[in-house]
DOKEPA-451068 format. One record per residue (C-alpha): x, y, z; residue in one letter; residue number from 0. Coordinates in steps of 0.05 Angstrom, whole numbers, padded with zeros to 5 digits. Layout:
% residues N
       u       v       w  resn  resi
       X       Y       Z     A   NUM
...
***
This chain:
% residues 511
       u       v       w  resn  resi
   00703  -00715   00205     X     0
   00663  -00669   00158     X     1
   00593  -00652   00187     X     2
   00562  -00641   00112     X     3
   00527  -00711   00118     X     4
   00494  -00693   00189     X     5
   00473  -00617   00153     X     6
   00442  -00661   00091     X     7
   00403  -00714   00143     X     8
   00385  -00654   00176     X     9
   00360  -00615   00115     X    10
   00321  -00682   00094     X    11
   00287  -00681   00168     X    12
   00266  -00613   00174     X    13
   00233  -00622   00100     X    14
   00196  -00687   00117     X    15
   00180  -00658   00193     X    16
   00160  -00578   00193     X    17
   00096  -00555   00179     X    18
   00090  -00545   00094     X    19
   00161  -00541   00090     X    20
   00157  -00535   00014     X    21
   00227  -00514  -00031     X    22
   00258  -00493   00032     X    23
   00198  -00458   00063     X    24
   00165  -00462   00138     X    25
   00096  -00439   00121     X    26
   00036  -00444   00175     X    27
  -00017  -00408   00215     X    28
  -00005  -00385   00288     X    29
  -00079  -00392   00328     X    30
  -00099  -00382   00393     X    31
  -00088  -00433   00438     X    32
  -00164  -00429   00480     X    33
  -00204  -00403   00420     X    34
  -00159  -00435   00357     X    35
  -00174  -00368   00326     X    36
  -00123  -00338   00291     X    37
  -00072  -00291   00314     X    38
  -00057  -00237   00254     X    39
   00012  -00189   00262     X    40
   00046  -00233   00311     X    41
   00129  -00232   00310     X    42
   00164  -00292   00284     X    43
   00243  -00288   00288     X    44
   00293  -00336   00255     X    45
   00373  -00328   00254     X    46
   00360  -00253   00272     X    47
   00314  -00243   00215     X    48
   00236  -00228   00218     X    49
   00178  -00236   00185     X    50
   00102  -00219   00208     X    51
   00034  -00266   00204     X    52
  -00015  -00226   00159     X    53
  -00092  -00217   00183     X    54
  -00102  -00285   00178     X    55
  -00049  -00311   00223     X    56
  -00012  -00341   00169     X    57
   00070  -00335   00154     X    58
   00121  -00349   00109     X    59
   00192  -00364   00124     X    60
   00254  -00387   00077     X    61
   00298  -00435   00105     X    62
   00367  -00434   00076     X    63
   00432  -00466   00079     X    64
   00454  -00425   00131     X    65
   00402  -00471   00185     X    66
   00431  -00508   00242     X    67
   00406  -00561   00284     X    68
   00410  -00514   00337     X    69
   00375  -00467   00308     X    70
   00306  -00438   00338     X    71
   00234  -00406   00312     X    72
   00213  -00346   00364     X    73
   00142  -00325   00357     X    74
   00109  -00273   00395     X    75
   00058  -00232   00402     X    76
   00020  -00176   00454     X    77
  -00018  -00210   00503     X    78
   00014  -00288   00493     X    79
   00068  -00327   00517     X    80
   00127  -00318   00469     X    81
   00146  -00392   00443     X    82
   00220  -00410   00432     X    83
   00231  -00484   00399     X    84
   00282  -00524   00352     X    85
   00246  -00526   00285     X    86
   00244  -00607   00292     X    87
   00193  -00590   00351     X    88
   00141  -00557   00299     X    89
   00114  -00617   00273     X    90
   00046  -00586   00244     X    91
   00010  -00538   00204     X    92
  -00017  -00491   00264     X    93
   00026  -00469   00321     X    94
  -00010  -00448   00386     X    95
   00007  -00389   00424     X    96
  -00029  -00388   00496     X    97
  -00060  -00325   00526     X    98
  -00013  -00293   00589     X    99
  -00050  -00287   00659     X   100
  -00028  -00219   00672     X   101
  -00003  -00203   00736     X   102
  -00018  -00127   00766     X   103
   00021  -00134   00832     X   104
   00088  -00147   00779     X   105
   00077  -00092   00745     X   106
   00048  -00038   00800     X   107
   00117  -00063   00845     X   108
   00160  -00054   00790     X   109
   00136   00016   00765     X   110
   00095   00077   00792     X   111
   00024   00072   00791     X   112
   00016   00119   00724     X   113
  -00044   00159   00707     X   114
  -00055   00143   00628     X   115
  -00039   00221   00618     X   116
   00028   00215   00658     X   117
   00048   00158   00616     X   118
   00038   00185   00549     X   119
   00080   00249   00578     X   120
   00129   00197   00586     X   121
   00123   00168   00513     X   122
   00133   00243   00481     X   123
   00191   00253   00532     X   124
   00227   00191   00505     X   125
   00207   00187   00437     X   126
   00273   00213   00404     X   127
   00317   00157   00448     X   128
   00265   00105   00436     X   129
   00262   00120   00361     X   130
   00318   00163   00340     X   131
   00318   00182   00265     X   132
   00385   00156   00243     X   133
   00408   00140   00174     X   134
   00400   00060   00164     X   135
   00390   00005   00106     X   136
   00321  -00029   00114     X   137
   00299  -00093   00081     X   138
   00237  -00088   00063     X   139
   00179  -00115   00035     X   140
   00125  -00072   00008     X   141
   00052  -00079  -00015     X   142
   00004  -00038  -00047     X   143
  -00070  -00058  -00057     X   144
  -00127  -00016  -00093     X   145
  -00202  -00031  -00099     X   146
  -00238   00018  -00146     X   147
  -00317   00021  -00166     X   148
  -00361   00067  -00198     X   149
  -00419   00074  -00155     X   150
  -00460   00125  -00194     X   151
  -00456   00135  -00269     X   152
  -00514   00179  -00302     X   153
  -00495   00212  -00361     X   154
  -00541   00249  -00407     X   155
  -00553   00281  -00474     X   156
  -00597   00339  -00470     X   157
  -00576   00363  -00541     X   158
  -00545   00344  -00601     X   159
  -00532   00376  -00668     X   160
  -00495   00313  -00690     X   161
  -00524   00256  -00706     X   162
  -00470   00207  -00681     X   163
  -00462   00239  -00613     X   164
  -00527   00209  -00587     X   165
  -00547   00185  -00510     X   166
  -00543   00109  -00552     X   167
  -00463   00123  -00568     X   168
  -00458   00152  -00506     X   169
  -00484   00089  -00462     X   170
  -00437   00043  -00509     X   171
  -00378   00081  -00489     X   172
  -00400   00086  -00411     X   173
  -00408   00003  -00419     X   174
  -00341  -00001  -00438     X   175
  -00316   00025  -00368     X   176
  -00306  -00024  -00309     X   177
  -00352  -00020  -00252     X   178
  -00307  -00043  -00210     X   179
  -00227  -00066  -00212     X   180
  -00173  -00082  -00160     X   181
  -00091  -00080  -00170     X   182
  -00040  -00113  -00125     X   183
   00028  -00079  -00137     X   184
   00085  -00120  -00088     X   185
   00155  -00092  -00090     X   186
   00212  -00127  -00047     X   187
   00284  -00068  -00043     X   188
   00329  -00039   00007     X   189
   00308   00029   00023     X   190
   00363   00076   00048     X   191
   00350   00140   00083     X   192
   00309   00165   00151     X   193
   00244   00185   00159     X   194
   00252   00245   00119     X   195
   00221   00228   00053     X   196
   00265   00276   00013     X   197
   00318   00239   00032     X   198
   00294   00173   00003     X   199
   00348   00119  -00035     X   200
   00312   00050  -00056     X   201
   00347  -00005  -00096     X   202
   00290  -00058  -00124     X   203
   00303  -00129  -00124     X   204
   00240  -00155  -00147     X   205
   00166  -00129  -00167     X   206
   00094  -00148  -00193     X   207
   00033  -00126  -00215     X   208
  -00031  -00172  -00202     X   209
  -00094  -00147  -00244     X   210
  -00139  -00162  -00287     X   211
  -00126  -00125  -00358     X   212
  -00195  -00150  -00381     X   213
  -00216  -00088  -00345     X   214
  -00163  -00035  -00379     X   215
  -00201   00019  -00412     X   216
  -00178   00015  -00476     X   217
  -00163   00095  -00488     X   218
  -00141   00087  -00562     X   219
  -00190   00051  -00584     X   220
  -00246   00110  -00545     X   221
  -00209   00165  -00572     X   222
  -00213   00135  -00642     X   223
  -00288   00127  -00644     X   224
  -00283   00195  -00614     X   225
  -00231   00222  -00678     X   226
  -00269   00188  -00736     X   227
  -00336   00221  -00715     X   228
  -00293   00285  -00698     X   229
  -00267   00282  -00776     X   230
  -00327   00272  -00814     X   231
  -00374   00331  -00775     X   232
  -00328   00381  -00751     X   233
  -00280   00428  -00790     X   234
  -00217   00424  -00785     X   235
  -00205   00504  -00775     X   236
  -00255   00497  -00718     X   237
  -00246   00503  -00647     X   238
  -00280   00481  -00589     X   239
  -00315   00519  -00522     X   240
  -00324   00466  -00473     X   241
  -00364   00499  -00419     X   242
  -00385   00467  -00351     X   243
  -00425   00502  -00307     X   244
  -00384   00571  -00285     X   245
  -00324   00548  -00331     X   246
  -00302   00542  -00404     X   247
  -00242   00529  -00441     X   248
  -00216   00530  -00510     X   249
  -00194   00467  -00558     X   250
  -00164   00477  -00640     X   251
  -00192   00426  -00673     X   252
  -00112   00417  -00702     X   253
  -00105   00385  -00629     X   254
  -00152   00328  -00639     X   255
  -00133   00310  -00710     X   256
  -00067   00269  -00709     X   257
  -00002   00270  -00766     X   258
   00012   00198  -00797     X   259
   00087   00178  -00806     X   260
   00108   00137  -00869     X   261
   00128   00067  -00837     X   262
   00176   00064  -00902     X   263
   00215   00124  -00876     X   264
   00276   00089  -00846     X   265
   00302   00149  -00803     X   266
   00235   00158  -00778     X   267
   00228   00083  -00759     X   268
   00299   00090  -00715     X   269
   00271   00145  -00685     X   270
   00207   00122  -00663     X   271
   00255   00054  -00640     X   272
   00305   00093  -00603     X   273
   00242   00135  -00570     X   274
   00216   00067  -00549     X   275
   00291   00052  -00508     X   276
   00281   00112  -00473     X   277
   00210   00110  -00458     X   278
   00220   00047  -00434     X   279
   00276   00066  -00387     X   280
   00244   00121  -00360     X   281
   00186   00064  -00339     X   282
   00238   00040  -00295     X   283
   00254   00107  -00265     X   284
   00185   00133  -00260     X   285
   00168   00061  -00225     X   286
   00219   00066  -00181     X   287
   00216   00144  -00166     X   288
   00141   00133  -00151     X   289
   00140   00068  -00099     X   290
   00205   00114  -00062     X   291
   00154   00161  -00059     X   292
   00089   00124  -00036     X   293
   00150   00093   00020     X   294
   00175   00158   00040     X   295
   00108   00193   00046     X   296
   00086   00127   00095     X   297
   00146   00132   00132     X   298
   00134   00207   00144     X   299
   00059   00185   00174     X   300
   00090   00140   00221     X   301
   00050   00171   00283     X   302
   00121   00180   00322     X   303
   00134   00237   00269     X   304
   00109   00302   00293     X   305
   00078   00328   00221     X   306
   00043   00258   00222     X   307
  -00034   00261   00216     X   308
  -00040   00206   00259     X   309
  -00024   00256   00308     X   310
  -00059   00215   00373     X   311
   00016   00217   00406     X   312
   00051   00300   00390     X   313
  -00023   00332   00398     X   314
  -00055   00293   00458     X   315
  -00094   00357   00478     X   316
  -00137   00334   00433     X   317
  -00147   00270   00463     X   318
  -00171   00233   00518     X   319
  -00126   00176   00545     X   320
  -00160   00112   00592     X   321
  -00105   00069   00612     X   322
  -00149   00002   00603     X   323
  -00100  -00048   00624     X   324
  -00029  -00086   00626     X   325
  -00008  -00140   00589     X   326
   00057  -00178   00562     X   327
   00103  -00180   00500     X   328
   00149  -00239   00520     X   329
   00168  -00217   00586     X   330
   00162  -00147   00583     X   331
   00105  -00112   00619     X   332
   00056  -00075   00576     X   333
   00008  -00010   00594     X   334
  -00049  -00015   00540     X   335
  -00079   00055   00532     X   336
  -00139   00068   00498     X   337
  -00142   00137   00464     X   338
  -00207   00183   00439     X   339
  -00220   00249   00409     X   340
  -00236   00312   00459     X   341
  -00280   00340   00402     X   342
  -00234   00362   00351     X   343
  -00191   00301   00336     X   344
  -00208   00256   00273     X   345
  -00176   00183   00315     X   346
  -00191   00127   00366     X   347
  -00151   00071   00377     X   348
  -00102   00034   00429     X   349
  -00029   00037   00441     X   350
   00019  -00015   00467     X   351
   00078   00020   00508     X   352
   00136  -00016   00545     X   353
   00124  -00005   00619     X   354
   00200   00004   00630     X   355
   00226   00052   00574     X   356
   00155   00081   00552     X   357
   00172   00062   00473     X   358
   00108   00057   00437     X   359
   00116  -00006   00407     X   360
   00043  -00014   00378     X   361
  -00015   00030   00360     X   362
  -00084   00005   00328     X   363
  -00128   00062   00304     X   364
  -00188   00085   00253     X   365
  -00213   00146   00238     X   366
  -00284   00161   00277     X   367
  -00302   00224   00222     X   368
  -00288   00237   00154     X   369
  -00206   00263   00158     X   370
  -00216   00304   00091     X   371
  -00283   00337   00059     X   372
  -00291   00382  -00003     X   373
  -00353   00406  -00043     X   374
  -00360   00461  -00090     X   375
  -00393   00471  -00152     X   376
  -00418   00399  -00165     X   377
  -00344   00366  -00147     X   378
  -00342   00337  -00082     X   379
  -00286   00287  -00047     X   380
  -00291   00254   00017     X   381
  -00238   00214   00061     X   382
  -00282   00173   00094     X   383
  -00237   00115   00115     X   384
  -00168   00125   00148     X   385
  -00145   00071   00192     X   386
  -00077   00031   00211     X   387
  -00034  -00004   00249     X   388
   00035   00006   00262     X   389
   00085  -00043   00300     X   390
   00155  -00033   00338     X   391
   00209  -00072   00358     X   392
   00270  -00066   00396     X   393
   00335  -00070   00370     X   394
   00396  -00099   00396     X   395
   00424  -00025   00408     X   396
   00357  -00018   00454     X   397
   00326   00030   00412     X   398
   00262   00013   00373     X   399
   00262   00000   00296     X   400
   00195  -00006   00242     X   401
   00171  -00077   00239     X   402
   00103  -00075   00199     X   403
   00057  -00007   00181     X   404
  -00008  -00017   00156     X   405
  -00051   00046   00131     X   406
  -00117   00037   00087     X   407
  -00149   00098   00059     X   408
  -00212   00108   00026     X   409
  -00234   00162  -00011     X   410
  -00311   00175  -00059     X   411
  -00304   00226  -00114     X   412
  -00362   00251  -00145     X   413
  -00381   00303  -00201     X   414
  -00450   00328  -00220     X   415
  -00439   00386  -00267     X   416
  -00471   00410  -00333     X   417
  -00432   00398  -00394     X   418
  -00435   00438  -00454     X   419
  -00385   00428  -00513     X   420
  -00398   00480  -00575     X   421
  -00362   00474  -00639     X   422
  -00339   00549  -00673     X   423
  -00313   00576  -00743     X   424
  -00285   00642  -00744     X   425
  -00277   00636  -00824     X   426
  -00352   00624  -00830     X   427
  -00384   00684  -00848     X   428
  -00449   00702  -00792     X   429
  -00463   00656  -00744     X   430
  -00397   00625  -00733     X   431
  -00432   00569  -00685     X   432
  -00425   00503  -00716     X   433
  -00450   00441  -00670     X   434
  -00470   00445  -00598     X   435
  -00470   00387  -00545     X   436
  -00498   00393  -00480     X   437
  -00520   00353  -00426     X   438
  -00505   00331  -00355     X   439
  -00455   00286  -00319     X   440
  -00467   00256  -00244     X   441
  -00425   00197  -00230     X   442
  -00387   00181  -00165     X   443
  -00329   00141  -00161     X   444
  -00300   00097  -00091     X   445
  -00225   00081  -00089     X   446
  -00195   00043  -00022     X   447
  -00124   00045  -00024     X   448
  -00091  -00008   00021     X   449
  -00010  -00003   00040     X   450
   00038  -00055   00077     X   451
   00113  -00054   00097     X   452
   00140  -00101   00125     X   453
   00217  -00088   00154     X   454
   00256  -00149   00156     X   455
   00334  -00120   00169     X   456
   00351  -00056   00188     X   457
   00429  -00032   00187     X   458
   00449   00031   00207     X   459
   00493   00066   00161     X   460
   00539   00123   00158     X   461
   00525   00196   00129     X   462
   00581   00184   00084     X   463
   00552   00109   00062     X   464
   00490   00137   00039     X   465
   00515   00192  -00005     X   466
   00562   00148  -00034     X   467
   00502   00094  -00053     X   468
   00474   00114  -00130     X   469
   00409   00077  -00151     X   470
   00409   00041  -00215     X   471
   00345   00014  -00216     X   472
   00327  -00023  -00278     X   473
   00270  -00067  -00254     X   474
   00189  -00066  -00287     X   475
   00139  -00103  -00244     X   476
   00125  -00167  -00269     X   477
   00045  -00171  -00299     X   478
   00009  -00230  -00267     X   479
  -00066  -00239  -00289     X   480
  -00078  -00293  -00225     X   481
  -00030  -00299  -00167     X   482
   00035  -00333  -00176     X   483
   00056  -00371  -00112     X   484
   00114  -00389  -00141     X   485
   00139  -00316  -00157     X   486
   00168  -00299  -00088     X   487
   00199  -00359  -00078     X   488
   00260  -00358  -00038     X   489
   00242  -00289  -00014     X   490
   00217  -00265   00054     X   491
   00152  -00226   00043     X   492
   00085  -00219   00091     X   493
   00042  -00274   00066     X   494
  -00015  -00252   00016     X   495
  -00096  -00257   00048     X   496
  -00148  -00298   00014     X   497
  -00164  -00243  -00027     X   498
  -00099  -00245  -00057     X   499
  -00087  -00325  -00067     X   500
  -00162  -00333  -00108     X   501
  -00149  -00266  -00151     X   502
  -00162  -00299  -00221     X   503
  -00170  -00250  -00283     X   504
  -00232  -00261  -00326     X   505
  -00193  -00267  -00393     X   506
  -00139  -00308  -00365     X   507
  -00122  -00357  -00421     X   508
  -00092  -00408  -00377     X   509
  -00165  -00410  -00346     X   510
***
């Protein structure tokens, strides 16, 4: 007898039963059994396949045609008992994980009584069989968030020979840029290669962009106000000393003025069409090329790398290591080190290392100093935000693969310089000084830069494999001006925050 009516009764269970089961999705939050709070980057494992709660605790799974009755959800996390059910057994919107008594005498009989020193030895000794870079095929799920405001914007005319150039204008045009904007760029692909970012093959499946455009600043229209006022004060055999401080440069006036094409010119009409075909494919290259890059360069900070700056594990001279206490993930025992600078090092943090193998298979950290400072001459930049979180897990083969990597970066730029911008004529007989503008600019600018991965499948694949794979990617991110919830459905991704779910732009017509 066929078993396709028990798989549909089935099907029609689990949708009525699990927790927001929604179009073939388990969706719910995973809190802490004593406290209810909840419990963010915990493990949850279904038919082989992974995905990772976000800060919030919350997770996202697609359940396809491939579910059995038979089939189970593992959850677990660092410090809680590991749950292992039937989906028909999750019959709410919250699933509680319970704290894990630890006990010492298991551990201390089972392993020598390390120092913390002696057991990070242990972690650089094993590092390449814990974590071998070998070629593989990862499944991945990557997001990008930046938050950008201007913090300081003081611009002002001393001097003006024309008219139109005035502090007014000036202020109008400084109005017209956003104090503050954030973009969401989300990109799901399989990324071939290693950990060597040179090395790098990614094949995108699916992409978006979440901003508001409201907040664009509108170049063309800026550098027209700028042309018009240009064409009826300046010359056009002119040129231009911009000067700034120490510095100058030189500008034709034939630079700013711009050449019209006759729409009625047929040729020129196919050209400017076929121009557009191949600007538009080199969108998709240049997108692609750059999120391989952002992925490679993240891959290469891993802190198991030995160029990495998060370099609390290859330089621990630098640091001093407190083995604060033990713990579990599932049943393995856990040493949780805590790790501070000796003076010289930029990090603090903790790592999680398996008390059998010494694999790190966790490590929290922030920066405690600024990682990067520059001044000189009025342009200053300052890292003063570097922090992360990076998460292991072991692979069938019983080394360690990437699970989730979190890194958020944040950087203030400012500039306080004099500007001067003098207008010259060499065909003007004496003075050849035509107009002068000078005054001063002091503004300061804040980005944050926030990246995820989250590794869902990793393969490993031959030498031979990954020369013989050739990229053809021919995907744009889709623009959303609010979030979409609908967009990823039917794809495993790391659930978005709050921040995320309310984004709503401010000209939004569906509003």
């Amino acid at each position: 007898m066929s078993n396709k009516p028990f798989h549909l009764f089935l099907f029609l269970f689990l949708v009525a039963n699990v927790p927001q089961m929604v179009a073939q999705h388990l969706n719910a939050k995973i809190l802490d059994s004593v406290s209810r709070e909840p419990i963010p980057y915990a493990t949850v494992i279904l038919n082989k396949k992974g995905v990772i709660t976000n800060e919030e605790g919350t997770f996202s799974f697609i359940l396809d045609e491939a579910i059995k009755e038979t089939d189970s959800l593992f959850i677990s996390c660092i410090g809680y008992e590991s749950v292992a059910k039937p989906l028909t057994e999750f019959d709410s919107n919250y699933i509680l994980l319970s704290p894990k008594a630890i006990e010492l005498k298991e551990v201390i009989v089972s392993n020598k009584n390390y120092t913390a020193d002696e057991i990070m030895d242990l972690v650089q000794e094993n590092l390449e069989k814990n974590h071998p870079e070998v070629l593989s095929q990862k499944r991945l799920f990557f997001r990008n968030s930046s938050f950008n405001r201007m913090t300081k914007s003081d611009f002002t005319i001393k001097k003006s020979t024309i008219d139109a150039f005035n502090q007014e204008f000036l202020d109008s045009v400084i109005n017209t840029i956003p104090k503050s904007n954030s973009f969401y760029t989300e990109i799901l692909g399989d990324l071939y290669g290693n950990f060597n970012e040179e090395t790098q093959k990614l094949n995108l499946i699916k992409a978006s962009e979440l901003y508001d455009k409201s907040k664009d600043l509108d170049l063309e229209k800026l550098e027209a106000k700028f042309n018009d006022i240009i064409k009826k004060n300046v010359r056009t055999d002119s040129y231009f000393k911009i000067k700034s401080g120490l510095f100058g440069t030189k500008i034709d006036a034939d630079e700013i003025f711009e050449t019209e094409t006759d729409s009625t010119d047929v040729a020129a009409v196919n050209e400017v069409l076929e121009e557009k075909k191949k600007n538009e494919q080199k969108r998709k290259e240049d997108f692609a090329n750059y999120r391989k890059e952002q992925l490679g360069e993240l891959l290469m900070s891993l802190p198991i790398n030995e160029d990495s700056d998060f370099n609390f594990i290859h330089k621990s001279r630098k640091y001093e290591y407190t083995l604060k206490e033990f713990t579990y993930l599932g049943n393995d025992a856990v040493y949780v080190v805590d790790f501070n600078s000796k003076g010289s090092a930029d990090y603090r943090g903790t790592l999680y290392i398996n008390s059998d193998d010494f694999a790190l298979i966790r490590a929290d950290f922030e920066n405690i100093k600024p990682v990067k400072k520059f001044s000189l001459l009025g342009i200053s930049a300052n890292t003063y935000l570097s922090k992360g979180k990076v998460i292991f897990y072991k692979e069938t083969t019983g080394t360690y693969g990437l699970r989730y990597f979190e890194s958020e970066k944040g950087t203030r730029v400012g500039i306080k310089r004099p500007l001067k911008i003098i207008e010259k004529n060499k065909v003007v007989k004496g003075r050849n000084k035509q107009n002068e503008l000078s005054g001063k600019v002091d503004f300061v600018i804040t980005d944050i830069e926030k990246n995820e991965i989250v590794v869902f499948d990793t393969e490993t694949i031959s030498q031979s494999e990954f020369e013989s794979y050739k990229e053809n990617n021919a995907i744009l991110p889709t623009y959303m001006p609010n979030y979409d919830p609908e967009f990823w459905k039917g794809y495993n991704i790391i659930e978005p925050n709050t921040a995320i779910k309310e984004f709503t732009s401010e000209d939004d017509p569906i509003k």
